[in-house]
C-alpha positions in Angstrom: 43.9 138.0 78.8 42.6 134.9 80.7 43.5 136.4 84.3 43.5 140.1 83.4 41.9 141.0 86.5 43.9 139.3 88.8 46.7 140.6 91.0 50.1 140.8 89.2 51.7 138.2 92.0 48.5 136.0 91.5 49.6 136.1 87.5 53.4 135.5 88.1 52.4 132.9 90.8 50.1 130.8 88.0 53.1 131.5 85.3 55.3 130.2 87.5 53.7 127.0 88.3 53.3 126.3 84.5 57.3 126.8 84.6 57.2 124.3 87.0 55.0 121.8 85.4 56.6 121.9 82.1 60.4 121.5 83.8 58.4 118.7 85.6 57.5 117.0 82.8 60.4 117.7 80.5 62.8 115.9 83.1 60.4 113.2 82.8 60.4 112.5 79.1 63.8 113.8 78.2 64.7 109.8 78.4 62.9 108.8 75.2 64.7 111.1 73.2 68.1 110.0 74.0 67.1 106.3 74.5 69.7 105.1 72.1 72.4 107.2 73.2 72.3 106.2 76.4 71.8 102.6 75.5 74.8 102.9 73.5 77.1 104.2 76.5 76.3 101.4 79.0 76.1 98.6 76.1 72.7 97.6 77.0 70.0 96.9 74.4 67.4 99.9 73.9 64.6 97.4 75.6 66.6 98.4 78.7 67.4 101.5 78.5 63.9 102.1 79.2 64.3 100.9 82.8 65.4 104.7 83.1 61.6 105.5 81.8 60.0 103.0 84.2 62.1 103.6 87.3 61.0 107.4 87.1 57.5 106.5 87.0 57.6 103.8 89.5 57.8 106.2 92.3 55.2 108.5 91.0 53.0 105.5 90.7 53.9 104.4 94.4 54.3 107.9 95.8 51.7 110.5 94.2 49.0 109.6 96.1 50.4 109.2 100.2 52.6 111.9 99.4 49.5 114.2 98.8 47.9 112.9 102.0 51.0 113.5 104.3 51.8 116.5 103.3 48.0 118.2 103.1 49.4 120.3 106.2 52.9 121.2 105.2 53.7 125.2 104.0 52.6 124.8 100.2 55.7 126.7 99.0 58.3 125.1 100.8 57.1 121.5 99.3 57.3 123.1 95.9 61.1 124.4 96.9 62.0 120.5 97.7 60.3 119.2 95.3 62.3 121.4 92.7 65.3 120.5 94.5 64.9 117.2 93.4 64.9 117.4 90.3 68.2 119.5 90.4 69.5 116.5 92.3 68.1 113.8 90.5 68.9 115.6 86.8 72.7 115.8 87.8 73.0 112.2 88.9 71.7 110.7 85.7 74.1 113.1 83.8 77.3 112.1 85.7 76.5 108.4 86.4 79.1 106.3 85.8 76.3 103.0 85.5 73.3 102.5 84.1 72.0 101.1 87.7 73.4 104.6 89.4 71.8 106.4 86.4 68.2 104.7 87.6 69.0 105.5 91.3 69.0 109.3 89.7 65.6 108.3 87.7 64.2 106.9 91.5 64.8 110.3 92.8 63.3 112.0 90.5 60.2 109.9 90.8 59.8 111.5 94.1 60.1 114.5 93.3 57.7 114.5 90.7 55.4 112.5 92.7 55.3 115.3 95.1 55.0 118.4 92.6 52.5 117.5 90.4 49.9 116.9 93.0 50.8 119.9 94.8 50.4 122.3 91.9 46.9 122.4 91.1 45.8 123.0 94.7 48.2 125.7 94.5 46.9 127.5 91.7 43.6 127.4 93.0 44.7 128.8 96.2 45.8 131.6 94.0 42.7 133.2 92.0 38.8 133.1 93.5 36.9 129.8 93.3 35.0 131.0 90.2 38.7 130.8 88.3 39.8 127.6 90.0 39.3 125.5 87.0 41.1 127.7 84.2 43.6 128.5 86.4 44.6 124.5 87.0 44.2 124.0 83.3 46.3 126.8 82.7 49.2 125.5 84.9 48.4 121.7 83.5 49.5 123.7 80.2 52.9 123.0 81.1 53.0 119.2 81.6 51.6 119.4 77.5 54.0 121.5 76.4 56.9 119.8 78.5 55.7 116.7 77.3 55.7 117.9 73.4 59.2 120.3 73.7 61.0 117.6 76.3 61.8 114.7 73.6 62.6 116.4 71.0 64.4 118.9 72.7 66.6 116.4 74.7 67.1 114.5 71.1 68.7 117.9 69.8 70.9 118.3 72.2 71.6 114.9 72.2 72.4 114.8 68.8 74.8 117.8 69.0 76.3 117.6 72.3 75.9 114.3 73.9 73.2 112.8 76.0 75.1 114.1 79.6 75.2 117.5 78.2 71.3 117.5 77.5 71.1 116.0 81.2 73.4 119.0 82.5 71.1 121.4 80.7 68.0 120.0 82.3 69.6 120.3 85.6 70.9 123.7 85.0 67.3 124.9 84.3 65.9 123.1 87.3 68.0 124.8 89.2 66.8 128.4 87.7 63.8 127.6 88.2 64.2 126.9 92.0 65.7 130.1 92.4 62.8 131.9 90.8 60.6 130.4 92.5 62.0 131.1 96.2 61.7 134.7 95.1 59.0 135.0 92.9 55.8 132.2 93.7 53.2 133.8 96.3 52.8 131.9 99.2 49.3 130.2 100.1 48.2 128.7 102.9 47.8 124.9 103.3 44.8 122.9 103.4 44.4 122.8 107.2 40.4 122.3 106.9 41.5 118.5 105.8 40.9 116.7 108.9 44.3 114.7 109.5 45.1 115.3 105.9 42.4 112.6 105.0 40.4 113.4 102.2 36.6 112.7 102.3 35.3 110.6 99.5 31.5 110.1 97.3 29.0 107.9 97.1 29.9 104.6 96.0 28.1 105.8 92.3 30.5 108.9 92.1 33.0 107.1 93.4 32.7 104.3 90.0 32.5 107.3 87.9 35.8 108.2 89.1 37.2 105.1 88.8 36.5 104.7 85.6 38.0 107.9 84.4 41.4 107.1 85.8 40.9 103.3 84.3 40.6 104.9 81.3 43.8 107.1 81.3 45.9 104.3 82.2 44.9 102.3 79.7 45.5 104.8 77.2 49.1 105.8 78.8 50.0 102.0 78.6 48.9 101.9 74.5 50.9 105.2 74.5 54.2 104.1 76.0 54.5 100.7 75.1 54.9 102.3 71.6 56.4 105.6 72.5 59.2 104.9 75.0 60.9 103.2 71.4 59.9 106.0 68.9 63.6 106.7 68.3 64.1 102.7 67.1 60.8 102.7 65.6 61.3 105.5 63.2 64.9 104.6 62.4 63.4 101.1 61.6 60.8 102.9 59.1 63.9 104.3 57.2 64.5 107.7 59.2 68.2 108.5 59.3 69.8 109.4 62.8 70.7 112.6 61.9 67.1 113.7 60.7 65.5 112.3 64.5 65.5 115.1 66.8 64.2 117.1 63.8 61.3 114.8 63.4 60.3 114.4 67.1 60.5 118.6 66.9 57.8 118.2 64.2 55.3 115.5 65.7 55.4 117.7 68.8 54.9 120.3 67.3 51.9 119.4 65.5 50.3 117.7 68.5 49.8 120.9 69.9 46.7 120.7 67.3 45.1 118.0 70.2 44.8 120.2 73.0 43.5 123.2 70.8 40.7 120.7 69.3 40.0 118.9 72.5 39.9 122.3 74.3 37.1 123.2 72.0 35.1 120.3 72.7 35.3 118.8 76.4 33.2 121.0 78.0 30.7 120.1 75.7 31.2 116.7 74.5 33.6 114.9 76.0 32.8 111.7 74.7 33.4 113.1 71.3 36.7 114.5 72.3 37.8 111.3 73.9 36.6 109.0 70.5 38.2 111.4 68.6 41.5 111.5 70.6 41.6 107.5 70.4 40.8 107.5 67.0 43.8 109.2 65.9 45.6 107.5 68.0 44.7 104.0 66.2 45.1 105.4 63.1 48.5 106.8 63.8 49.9 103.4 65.3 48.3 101.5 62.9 50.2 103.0 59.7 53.4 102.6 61.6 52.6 98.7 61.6 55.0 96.8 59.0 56.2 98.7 56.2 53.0 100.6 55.6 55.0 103.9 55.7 58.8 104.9 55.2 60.9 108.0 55.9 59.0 111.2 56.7 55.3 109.4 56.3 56.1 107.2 59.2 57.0 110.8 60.9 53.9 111.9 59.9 51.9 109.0 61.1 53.7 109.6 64.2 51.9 113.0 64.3 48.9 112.1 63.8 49.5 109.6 66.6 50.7 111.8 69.3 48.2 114.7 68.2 45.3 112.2 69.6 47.3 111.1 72.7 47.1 115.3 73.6 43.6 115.3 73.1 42.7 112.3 75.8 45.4 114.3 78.7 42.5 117.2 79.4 39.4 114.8 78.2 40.8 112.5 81.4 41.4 115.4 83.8 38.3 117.3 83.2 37.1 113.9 83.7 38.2 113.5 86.8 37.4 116.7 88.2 33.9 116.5 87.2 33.2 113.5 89.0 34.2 115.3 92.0 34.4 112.2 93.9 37.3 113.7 96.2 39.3 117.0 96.6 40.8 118.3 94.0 44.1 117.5 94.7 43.9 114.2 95.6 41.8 113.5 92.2 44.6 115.0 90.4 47.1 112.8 92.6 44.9 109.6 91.4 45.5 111.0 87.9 49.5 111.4 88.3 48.9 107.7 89.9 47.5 106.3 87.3 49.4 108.1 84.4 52.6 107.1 85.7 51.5 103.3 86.4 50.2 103.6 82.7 54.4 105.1 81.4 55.9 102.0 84.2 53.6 99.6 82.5 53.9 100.6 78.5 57.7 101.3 79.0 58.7 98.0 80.6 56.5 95.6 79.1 57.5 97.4 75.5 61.4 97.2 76.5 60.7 93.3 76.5 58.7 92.7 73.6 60.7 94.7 71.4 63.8 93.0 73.0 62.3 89.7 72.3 59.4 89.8 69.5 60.0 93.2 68.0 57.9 95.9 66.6 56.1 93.4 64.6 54.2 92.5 67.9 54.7 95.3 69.9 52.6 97.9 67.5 49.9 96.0 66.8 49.3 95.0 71.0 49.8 99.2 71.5 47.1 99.5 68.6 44.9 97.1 70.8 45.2 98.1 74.5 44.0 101.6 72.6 41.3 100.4 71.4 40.3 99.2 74.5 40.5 102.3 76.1 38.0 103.8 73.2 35.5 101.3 74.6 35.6 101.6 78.0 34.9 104.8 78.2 32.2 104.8 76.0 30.2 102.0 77.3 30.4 104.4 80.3 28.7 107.8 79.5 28.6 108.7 82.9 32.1 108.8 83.3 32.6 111.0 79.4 28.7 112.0 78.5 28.1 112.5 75.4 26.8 116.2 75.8 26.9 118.2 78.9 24.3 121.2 79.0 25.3 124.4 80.5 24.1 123.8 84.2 26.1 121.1 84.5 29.1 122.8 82.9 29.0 125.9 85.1 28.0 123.6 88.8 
């Protein structure tokens, strides 16, 4: 219904890419669901077992951005091809490393990889449909990264449960390599963006260029409160009574149920997006802040978890929109800057919360998570320009 009168190979071409953005994303967080497993294999603490969370977005935070420059003039296609081929690589080292460094060499790899796909996509998508559809069609592919990001850990936590860690790792690289193939045979090609003079994008006025700035402060912030918390879900609900066996059900659930963020946020952003934003972080602070101490036990603290992870989904399209708005650069490059400073945000949260909860615990950990959220709440609204509090229809359709 939403591209009914596009070409069936423009339609496959856009399902495709969501294919690849939720495989993207899934490799990426599959981590956190097996944290402890794998902590438990190499006889490290779970503080650094998140190394394999931060080395991943390490390179994405390093790479996203150049990586979308040098390549502006490279056949769209074939990048997606390598990029895909990296994950098939990187997905079967961490499953057959024999160390936990060799398993973050895997982790580094697919860094790249991830660096490179996720700011390709969007520019291929709108290569795909008429410039009128250019913005549903990247929120539609975008989809994926949600739904990978909700499915990945508690998938990976299921599988880990029942077959092992490695064998969730095996699975991931079997359907990164099905995924490759389908996509040699089935994703359009598009041409590449040759009009970029030397593959250096042109930037705004210094005023749009703040506005910008702002937006992609704000969702690194929020991705720091996030993962400083979330990268140890699997301790921190086990430490608020859940048994081991009832985990990857309960990360099933909480995912599940933050699917609720991006159907209320997607009701709201083009209109308010201030209001989607504060209401994102709001239930984000709530969230965290029942899981502080004892407050909750046993399926509550599940539940606050929910309600936690249901406001982080709201803030992901409140930020891109964001960013696209401002329209301080090309589209791809602003959704490069976005992968940036998303991934800085999951290297930040996940290696500074490895060490506090090594050393301090959750007792200090929650409430500093509860705190760098807040912070993001009011940055963004002492900056209206960057999330307005209402946008009228001219300015929604320019």
């Amino acid at each position: 219904m939403l591209f009914k009168n596009l070409p069936a190979g423009a339609v496959i071409g856009l399902w495709a890419l969501f294919a690849c953005t939720f495989t993207a994303l899934t490799s990426e967080v599959a981590p956190v669901g097996i944290l402890i497993d794998m902590a438990r294999t190499f006889g490290i603490p779970a503080g650094q077992a998140g190394l394999a969370v931060s080395a991943f977005a390490l390179m994405v935070t390093l790479g996203a951005v150049p990586l979308t420059i040098m390549t502006a003039h490279i056949d769209r296609k074939r990048l997606v091809l390598v990029s895909l081929s990296g994950y098939v690589l990187s997905n079967l080292v961490v499953a057959m490393a024999p160390t936990f460094a060799l398993l973050c060499t895997g982790r580094l790899i697919g860094g790249l990889a991830h660096a490179l796909l996720m700011s390709i996509v969007s520019a291929y998508a709108a290569r795909l449909v008429p410039q009128r559809m250019t913005g549903r069609a990247i929120s539609f592919v975008f989809g994926g990264t949600s739904l990978g990001a909700i499915l990945g850990v508690p998938g990976a936590a299921a599988v880990g449960h029942l077959a092992g860690w490695r064998v969730a790792m095996f699975i991931m690289t079997g359907l990164a390599v099905l995924l490759t193939l389908c996509i040699a045979f089935f994703l359009p090609p598009v041409s590449s963006p040759v009009q970029v003079r030397d593959g250096i994008p042109s930037l705004a006025s210094r005023r749009v260029m703040r506005i910008f700035l702002v937006v992609v402060a704000v969702n690194a912030v929020f991705f720091v409160a996030h993962n400083l918390l979330y990268t140890y879900v699997t301790p921190l609900l086990l430490a608020h009574g859940l048994t081991t066996g009832a985990l990857s059900v309960a990360l099933l659930l909480t995912g599940a149920v933050s699917i609720l963020g991006l159907w209320g946020a997607g009701q709201i952003i083009d209109r308010h997006p201030a209001a989607g934003l504060l209401g994102g972080g709001l239930c984000m602070l709530v969230g965290m802040g029942l899981m502080y101490g004892h407050i909750l036990s046993g399926w509550m603290a599940v539940g606050a978890v929910g309600l936690w992870c249901t406001g982080y989904s709201a803030i992901i399209p409140c930020v891109m929109s964001g960013a696209i708005r401002a329209r301080a650069t090309r589209p791809d490059v602003a959704g490069a800057a976005i992968n940036s400073a998303s991934n800085a945000g999951i290297l930040l949260g996940s290696a500074a919360g490895g060490q506090i909860l090594t050393h301090a615990g959750f007792g200090v950990l929650t409430p500093l998570a509860i705190a760098v959220a807040f912070g993001g709440i009011l940055l963004a609204l002492f900056n209206p320009e960057a999330f307005p509090y209402s946008l009228s229809s001219a300015e929604h359709e320019d």
